[in-house]
Biopython code that builds the backbone (N, CA, C, O; Angstrom):
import numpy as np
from Bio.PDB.StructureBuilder import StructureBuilder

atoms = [
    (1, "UNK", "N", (-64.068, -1.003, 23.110)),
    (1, "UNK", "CA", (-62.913, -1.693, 22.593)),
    (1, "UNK", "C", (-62.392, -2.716, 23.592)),
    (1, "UNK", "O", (-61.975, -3.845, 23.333)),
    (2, "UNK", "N", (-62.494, -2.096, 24.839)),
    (2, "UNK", "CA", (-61.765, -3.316, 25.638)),
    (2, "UNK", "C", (-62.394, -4.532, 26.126)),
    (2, "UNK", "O", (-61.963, -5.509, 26.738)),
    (3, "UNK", "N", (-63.816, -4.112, 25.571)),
    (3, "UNK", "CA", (-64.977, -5.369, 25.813)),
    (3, "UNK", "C", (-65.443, -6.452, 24.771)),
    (3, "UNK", "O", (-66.335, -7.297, 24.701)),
    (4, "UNK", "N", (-64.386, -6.005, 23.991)),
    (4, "UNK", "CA", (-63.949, -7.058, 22.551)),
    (4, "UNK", "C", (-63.079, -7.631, 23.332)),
    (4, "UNK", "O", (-63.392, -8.650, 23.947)),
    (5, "UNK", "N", (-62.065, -7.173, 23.419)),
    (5, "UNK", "CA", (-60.746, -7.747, 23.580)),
    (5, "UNK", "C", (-61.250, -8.979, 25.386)),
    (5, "UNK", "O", (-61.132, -10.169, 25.679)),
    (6, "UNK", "N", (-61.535, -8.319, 25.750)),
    (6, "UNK", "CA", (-61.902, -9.480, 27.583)),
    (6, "UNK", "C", (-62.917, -11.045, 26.151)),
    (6, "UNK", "O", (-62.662, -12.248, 26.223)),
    (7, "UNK", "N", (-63.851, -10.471, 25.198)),
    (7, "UNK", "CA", (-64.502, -11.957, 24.897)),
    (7, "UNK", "C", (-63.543, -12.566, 24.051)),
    (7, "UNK", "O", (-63.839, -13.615, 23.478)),
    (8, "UNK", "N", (-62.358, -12.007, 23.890)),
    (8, "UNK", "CA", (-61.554, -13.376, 22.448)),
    (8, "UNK", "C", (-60.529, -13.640, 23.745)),
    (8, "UNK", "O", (-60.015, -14.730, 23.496)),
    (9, "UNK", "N", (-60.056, -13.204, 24.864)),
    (9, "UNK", "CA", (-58.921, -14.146, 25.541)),
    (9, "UNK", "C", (-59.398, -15.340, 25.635)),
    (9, "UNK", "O", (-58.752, -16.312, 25.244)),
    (10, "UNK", "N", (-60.825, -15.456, 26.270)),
    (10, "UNK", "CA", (-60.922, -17.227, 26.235)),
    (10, "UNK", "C", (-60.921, -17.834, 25.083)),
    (10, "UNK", "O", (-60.359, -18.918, 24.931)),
    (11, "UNK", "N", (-61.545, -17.214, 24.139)),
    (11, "UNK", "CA", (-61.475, -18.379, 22.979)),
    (11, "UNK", "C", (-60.613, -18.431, 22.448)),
    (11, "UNK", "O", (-60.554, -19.534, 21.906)),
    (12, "UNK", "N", (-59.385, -17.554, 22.130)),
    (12, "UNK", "CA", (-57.935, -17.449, 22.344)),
    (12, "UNK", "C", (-57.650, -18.584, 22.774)),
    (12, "UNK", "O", (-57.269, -19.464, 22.002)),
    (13, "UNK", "N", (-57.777, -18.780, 24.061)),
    (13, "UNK", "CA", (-56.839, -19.546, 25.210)),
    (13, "UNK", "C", (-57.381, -21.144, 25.453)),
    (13, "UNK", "O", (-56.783, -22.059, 26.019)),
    (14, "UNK", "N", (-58.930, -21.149, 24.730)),
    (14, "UNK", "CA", (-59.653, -22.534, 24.459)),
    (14, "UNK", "C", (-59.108, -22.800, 23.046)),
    (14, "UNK", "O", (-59.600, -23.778, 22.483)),
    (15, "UNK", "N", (-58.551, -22.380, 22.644)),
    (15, "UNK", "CA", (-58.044, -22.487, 21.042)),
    (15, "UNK", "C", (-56.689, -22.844, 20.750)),
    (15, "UNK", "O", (-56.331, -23.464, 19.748)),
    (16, "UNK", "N", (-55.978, -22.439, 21.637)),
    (16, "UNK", "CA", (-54.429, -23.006, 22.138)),
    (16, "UNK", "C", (-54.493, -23.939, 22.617)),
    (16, "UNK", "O", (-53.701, -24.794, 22.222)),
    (17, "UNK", "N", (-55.594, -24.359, 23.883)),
    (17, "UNK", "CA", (-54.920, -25.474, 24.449)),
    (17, "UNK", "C", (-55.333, -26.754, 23.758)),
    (17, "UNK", "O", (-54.769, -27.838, 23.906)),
    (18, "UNK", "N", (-56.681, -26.442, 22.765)),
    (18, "UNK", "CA", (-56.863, -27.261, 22.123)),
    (18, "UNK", "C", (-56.031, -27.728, 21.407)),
    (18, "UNK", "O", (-55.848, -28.923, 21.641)),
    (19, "UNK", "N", (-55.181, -27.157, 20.299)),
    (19, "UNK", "CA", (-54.267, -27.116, 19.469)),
    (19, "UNK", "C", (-53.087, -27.731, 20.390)),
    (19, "UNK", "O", (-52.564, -28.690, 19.822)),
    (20, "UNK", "N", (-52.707, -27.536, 21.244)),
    (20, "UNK", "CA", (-51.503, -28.501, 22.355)),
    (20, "UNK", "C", (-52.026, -29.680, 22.419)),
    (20, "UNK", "O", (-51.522, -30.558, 21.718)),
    (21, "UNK", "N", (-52.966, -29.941, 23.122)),
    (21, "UNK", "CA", (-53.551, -31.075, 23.393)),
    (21, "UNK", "C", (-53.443, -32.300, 21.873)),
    (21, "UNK", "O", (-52.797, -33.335, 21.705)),
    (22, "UNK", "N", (-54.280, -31.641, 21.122)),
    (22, "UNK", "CA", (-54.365, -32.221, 19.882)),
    (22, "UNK", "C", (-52.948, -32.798, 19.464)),
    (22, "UNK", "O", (-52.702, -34.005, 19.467)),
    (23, "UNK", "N", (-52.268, -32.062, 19.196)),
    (23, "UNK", "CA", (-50.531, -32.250, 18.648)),
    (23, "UNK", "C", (-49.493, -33.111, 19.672)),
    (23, "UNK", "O", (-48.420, -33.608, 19.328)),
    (24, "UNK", "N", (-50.024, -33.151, 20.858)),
    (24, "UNK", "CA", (-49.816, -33.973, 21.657)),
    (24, "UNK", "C", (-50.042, -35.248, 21.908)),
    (24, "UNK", "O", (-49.113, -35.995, 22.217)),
    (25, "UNK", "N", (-51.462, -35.723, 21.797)),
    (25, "UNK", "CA", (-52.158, -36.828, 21.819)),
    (25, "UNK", "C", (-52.093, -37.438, 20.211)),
    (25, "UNK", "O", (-52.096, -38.639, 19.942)),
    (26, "UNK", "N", (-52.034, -36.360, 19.242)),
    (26, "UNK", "CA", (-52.279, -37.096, 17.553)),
    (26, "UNK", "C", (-50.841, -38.206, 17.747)),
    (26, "UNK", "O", (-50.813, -39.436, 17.787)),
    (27, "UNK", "N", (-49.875, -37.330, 17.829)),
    (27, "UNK", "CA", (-48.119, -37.632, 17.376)),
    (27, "UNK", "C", (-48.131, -39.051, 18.745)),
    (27, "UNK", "O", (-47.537, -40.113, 18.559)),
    (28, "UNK", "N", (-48.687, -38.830, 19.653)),
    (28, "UNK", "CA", (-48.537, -40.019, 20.697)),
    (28, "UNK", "C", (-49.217, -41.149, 20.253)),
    (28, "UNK", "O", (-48.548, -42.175, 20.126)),
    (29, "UNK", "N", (-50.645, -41.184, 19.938)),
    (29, "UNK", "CA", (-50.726, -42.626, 18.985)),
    (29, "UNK", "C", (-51.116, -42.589, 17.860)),
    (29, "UNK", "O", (-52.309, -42.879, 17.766)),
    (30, "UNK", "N", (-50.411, -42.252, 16.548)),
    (30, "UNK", "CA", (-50.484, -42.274, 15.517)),
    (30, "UNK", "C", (-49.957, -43.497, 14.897)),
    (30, "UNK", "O", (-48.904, -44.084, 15.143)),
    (31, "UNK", "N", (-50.934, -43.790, 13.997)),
    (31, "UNK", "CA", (-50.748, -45.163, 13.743)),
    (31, "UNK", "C", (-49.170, -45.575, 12.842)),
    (31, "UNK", "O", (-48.881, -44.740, 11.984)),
    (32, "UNK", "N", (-48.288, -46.643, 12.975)),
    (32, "UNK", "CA", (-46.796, -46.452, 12.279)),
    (32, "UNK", "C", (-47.863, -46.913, 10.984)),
    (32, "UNK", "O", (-48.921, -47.515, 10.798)),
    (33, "UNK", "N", (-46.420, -45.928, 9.993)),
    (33, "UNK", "CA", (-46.729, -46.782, 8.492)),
    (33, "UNK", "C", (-46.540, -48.070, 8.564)),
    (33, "UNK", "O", (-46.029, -48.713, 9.481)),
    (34, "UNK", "N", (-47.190, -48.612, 7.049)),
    (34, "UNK", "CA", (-47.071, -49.973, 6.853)),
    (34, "UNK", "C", (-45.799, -50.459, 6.482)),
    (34, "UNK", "O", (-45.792, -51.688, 6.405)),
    (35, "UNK", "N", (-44.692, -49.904, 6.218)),
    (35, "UNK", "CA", (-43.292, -49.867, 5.611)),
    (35, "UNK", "C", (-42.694, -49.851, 7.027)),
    (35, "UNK", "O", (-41.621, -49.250, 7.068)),
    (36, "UNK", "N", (-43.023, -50.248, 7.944)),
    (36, "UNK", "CA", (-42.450, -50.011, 9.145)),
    (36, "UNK", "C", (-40.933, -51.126, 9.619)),
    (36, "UNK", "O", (-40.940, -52.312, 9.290)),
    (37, "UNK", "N", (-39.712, -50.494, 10.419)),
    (37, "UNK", "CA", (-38.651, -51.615, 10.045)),
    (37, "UNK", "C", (-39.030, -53.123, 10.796)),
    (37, "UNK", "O", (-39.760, -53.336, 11.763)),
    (38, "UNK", "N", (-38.534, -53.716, 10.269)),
    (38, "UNK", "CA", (-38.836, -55.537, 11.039)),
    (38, "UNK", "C", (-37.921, -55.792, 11.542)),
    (38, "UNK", "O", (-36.740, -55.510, 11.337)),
    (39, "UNK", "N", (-38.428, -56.364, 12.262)),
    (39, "UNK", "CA", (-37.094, -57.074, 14.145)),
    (39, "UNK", "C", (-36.350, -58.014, 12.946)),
    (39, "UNK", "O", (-36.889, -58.556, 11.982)),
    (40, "UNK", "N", (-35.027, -58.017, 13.313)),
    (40, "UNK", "CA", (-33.861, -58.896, 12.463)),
    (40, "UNK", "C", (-33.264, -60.245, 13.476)),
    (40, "UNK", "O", (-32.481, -61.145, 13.172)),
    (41, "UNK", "N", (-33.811, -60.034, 14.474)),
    (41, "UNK", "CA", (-33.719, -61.354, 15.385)),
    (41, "UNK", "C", (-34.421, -62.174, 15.866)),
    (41, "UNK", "O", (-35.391, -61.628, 16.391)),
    (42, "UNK", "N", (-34.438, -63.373, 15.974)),
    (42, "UNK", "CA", (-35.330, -64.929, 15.641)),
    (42, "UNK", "C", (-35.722, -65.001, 17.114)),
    (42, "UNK", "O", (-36.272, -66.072, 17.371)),
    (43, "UNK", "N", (-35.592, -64.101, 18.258)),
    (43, "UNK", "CA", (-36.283, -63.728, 19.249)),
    (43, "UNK", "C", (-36.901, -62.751, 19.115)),
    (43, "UNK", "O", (-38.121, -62.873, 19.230)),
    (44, "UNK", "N", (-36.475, -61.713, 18.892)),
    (44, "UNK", "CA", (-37.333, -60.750, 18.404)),
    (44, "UNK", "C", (-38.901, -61.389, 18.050)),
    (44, "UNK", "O", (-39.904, -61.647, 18.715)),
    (45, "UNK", "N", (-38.417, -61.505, 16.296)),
    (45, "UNK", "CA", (-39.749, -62.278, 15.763)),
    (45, "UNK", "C", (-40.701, -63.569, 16.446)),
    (45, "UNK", "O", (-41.715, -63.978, 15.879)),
    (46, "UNK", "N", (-40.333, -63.982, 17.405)),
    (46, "UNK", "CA", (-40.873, -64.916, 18.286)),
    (46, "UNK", "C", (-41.818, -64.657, 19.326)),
    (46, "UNK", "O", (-42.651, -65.385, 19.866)),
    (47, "UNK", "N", (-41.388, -63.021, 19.546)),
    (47, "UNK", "CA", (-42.137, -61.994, 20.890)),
    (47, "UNK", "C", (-42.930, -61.612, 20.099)),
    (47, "UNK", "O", (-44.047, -61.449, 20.592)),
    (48, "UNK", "N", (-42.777, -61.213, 18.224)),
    (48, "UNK", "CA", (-43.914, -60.568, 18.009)),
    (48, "UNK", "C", (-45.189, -61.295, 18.020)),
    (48, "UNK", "O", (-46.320, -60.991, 18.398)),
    (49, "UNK", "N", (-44.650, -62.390, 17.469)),
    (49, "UNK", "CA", (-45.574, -63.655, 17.306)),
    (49, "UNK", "C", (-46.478, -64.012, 18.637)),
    (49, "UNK", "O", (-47.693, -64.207, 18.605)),
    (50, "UNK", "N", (-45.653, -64.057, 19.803)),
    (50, "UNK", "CA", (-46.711, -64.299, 20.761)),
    (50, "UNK", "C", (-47.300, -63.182, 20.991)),
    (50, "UNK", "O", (-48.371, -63.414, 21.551)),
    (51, "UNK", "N", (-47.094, -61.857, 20.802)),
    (51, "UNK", "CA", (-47.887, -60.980, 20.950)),
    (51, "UNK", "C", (-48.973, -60.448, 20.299)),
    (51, "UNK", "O", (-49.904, -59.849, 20.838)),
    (52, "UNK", "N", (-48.839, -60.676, 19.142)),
    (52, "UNK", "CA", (-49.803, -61.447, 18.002)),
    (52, "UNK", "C", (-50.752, -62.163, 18.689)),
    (52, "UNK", "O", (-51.765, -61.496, 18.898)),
    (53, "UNK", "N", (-50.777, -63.062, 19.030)),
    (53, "UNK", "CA", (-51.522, -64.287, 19.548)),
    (53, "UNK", "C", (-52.170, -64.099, 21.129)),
    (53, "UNK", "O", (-53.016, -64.781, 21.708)),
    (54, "UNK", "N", (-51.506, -63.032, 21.525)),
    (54, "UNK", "CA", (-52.269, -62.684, 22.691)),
    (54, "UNK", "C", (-53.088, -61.319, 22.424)),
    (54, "UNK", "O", (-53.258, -60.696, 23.472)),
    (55, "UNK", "N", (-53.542, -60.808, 21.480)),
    (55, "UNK", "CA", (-54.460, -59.606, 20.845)),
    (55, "UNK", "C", (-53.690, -58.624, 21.264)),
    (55, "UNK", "O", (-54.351, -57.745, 21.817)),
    (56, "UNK", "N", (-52.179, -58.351, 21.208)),
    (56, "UNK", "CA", (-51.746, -57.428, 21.339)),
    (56, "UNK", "C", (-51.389, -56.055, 20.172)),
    (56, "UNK", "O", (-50.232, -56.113, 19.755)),
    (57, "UNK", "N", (-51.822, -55.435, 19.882)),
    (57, "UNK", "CA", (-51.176, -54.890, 18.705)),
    (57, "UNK", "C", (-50.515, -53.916, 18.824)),
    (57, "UNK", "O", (-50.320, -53.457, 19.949)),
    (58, "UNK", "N", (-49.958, -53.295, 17.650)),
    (58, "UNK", "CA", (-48.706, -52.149, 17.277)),
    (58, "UNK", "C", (-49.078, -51.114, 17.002)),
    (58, "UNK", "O", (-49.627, -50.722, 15.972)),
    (59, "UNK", "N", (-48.727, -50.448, 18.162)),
    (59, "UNK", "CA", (-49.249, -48.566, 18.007)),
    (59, "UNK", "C", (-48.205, -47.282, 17.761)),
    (59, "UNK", "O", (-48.489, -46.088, 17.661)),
    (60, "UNK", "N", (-46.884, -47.944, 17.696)),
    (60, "UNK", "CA", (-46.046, -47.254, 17.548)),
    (60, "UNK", "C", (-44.801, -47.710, 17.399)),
    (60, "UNK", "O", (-44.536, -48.891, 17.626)),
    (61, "UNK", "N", (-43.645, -46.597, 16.894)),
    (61, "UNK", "CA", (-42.466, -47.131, 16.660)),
    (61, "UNK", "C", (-41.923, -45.768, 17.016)),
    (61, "UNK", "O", (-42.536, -44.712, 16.858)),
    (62, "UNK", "N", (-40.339, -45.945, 17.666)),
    (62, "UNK", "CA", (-40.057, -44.940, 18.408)),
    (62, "UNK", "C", (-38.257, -45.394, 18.607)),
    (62, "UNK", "O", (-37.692, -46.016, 19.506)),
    (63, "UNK", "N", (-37.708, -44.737, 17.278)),
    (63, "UNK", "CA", (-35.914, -44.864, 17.245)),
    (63, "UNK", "C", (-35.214, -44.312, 17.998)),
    (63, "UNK", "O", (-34.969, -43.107, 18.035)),
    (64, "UNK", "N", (-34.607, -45.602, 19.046)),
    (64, "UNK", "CA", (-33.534, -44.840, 19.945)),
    (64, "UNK", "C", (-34.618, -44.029, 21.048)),
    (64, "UNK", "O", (-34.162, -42.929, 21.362)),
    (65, "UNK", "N", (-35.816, -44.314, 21.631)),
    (65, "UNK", "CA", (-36.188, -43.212, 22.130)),
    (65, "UNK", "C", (-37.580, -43.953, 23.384)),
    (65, "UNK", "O", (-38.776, -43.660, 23.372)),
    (66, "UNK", "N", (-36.922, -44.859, 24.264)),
    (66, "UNK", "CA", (-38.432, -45.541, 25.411)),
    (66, "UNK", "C", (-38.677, -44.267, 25.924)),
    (66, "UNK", "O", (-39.897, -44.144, 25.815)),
    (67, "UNK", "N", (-38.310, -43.436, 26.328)),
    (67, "UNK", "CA", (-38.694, -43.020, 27.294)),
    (67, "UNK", "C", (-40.106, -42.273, 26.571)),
    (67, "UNK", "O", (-41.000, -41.828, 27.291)),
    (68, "UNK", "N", (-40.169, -42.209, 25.185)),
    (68, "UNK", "CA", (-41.440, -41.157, 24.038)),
    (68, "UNK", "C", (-42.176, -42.458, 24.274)),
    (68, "UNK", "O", (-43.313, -42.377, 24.739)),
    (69, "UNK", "N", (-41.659, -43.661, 24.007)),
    (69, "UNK", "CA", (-42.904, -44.490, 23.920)),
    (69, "UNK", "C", (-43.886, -45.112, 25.209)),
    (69, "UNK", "O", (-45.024, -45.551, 25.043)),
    (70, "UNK", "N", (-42.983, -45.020, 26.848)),
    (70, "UNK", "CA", (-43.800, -45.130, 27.651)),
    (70, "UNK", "C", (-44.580, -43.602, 28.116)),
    (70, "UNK", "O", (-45.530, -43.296, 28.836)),
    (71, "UNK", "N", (-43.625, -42.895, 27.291)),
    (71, "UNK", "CA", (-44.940, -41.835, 27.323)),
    (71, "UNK", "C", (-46.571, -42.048, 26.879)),
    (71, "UNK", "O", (-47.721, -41.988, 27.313)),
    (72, "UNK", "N", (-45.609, -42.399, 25.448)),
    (72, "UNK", "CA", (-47.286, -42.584, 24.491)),
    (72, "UNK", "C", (-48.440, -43.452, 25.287)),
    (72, "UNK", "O", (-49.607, -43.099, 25.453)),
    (73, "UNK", "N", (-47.757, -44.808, 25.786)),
    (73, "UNK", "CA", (-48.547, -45.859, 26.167)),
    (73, "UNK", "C", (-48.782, -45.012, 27.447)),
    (73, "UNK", "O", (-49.693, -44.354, 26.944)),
    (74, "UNK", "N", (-48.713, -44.649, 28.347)),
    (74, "UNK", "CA", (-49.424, -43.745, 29.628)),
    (74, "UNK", "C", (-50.598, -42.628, 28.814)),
    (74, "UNK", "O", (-51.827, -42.645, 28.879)),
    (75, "UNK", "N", (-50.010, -42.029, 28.327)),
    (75, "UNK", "CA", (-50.865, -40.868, 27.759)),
    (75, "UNK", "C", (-52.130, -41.829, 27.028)),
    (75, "UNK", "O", (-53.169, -41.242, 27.330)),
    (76, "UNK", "N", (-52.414, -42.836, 26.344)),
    (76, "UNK", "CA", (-53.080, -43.634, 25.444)),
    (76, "UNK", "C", (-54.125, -44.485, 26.949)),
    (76, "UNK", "O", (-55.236, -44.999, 27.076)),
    (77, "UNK", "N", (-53.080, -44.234, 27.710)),
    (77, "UNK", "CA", (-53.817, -45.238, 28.808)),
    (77, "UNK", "C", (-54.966, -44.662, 30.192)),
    (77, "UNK", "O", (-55.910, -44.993, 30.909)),
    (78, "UNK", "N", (-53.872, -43.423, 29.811)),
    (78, "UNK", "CA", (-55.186, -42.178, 31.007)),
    (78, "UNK", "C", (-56.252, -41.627, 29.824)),
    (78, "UNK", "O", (-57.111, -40.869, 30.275)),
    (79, "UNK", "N", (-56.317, -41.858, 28.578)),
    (79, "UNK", "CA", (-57.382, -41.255, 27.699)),
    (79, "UNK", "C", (-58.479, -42.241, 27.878)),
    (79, "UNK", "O", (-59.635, -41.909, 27.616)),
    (80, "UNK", "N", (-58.158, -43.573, 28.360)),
    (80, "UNK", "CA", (-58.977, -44.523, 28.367)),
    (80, "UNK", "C", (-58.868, -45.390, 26.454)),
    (80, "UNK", "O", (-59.775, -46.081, 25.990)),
    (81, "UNK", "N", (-57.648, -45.090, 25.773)),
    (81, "UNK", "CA", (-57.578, -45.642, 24.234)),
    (81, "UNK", "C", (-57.786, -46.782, 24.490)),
    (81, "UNK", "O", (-58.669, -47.413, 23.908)),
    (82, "UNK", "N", (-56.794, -47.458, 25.696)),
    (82, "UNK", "CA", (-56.654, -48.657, 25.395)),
    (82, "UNK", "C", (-55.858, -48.827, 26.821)),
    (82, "UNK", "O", (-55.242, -47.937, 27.407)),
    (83, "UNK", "N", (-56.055, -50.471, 27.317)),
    (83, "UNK", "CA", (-56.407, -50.870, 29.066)),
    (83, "UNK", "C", (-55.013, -50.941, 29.288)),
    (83, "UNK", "O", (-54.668, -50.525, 30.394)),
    (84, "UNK", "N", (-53.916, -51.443, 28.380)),
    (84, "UNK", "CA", (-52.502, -51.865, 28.758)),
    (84, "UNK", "C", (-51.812, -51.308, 27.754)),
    (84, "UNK", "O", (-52.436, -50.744, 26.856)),
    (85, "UNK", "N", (-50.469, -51.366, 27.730)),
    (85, "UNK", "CA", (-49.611, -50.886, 27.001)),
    (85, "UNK", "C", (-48.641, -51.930, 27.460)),
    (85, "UNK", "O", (-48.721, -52.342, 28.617)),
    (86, "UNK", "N", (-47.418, -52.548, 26.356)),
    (86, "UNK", "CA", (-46.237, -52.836, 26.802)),
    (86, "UNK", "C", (-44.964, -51.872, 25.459)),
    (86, "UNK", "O", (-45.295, -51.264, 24.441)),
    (87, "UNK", "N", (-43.317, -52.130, 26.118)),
    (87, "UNK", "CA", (-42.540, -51.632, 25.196)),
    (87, "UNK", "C", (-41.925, -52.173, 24.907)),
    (87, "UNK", "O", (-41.423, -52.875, 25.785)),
    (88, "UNK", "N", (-41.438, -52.345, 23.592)),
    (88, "UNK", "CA", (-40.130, -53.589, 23.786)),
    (88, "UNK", "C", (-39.602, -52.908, 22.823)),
    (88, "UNK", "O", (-40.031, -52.125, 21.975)),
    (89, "UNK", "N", (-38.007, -53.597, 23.263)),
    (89, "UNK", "CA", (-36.910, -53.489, 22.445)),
    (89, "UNK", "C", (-37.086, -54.264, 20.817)),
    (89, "UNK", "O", (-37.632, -55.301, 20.439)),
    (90, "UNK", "N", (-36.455, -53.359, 20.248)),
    (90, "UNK", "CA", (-36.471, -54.087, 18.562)),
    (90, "UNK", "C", (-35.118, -53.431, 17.828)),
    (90, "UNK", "O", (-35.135, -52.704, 16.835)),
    (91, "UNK", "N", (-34.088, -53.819, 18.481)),
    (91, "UNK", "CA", (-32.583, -53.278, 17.405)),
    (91, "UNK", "C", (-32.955, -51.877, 18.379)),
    (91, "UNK", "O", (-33.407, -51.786, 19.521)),
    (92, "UNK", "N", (-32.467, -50.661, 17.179)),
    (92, "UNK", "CA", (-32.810, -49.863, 17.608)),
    (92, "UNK", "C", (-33.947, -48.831, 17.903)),
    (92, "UNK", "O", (-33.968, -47.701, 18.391)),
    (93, "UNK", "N", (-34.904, -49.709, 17.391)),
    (93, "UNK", "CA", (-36.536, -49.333, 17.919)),
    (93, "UNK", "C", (-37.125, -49.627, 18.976)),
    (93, "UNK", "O", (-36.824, -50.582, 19.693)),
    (94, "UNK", "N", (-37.825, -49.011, 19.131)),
    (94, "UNK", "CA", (-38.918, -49.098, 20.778)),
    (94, "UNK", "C", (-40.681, -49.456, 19.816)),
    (94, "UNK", "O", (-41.349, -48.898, 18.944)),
    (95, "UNK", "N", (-40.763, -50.565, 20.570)),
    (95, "UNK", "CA", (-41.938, -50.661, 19.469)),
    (95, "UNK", "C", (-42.935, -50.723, 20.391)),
    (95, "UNK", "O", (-42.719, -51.637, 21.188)),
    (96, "UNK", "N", (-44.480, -49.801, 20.727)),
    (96, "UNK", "CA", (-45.665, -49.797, 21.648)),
    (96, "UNK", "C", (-46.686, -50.732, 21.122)),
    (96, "UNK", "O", (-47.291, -50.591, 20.059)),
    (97, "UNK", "N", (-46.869, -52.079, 22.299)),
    (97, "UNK", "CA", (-47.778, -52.449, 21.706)),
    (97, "UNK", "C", (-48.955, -52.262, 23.094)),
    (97, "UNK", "O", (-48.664, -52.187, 24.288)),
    (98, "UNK", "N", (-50.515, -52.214, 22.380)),
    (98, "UNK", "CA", (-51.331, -52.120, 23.009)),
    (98, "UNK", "C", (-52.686, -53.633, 23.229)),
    (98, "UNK", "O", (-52.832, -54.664, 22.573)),
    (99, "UNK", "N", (-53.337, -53.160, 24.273)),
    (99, "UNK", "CA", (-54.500, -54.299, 24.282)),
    (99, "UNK", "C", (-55.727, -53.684, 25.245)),
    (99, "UNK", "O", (-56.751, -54.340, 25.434)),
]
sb = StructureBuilder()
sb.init_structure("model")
sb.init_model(0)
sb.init_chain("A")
sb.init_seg("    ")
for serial, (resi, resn, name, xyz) in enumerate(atoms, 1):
    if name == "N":
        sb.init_residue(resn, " ", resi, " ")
    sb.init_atom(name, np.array(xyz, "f"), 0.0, 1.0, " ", f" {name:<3s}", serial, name[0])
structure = sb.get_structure()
């Protein structure tokens, strides 16, 4: 009996951290919906535009909350997702863009 129980702790414990990891990394760059809110200022929309134009794109949206999104962009950036990350302000969104 107890030589059951010593072979499921690891796969137990490879099975958890998988499941952390996963729920961790999914929710960090999950792609925003397409209904996502739009910058209401004519600077705003001007940054997206050049960021646009410099192959930057949008990996996230994050209300009231940089400190989740320079998470995401670090976490996205030690996985090797993607080489840079920036954050910017949008009203009250934090919007991650990547390149």
């Amino acid at each position: 009996m107890k030589s059951r129980a010593f072979r499921l702790i690891p796969a137990v414990a490879a099975l958890m951290a998988g499941l952390l990891l996963a729920g961790a990394s999914g929710a960090a760059v999950a792609a925003p919906p397409e209904d996502s809110p739009s910058a209401t200022s004519d600077t705003a929309n001007k940054s997206n535009d050049e960021l646009a134009q410099a192959n930057w794109k949008k990996r996230g949206e994050y209300y009231h909350d940089q400190d989740c999104c320079y998470a995401a962009g670090n976490h996205g950036q030690q996985l090797h997702v993607w080489k840079q990350y920036k954050c910017q302000a949008h009203g009250h969104w934090w919007w991650l863009y990547t390149k």
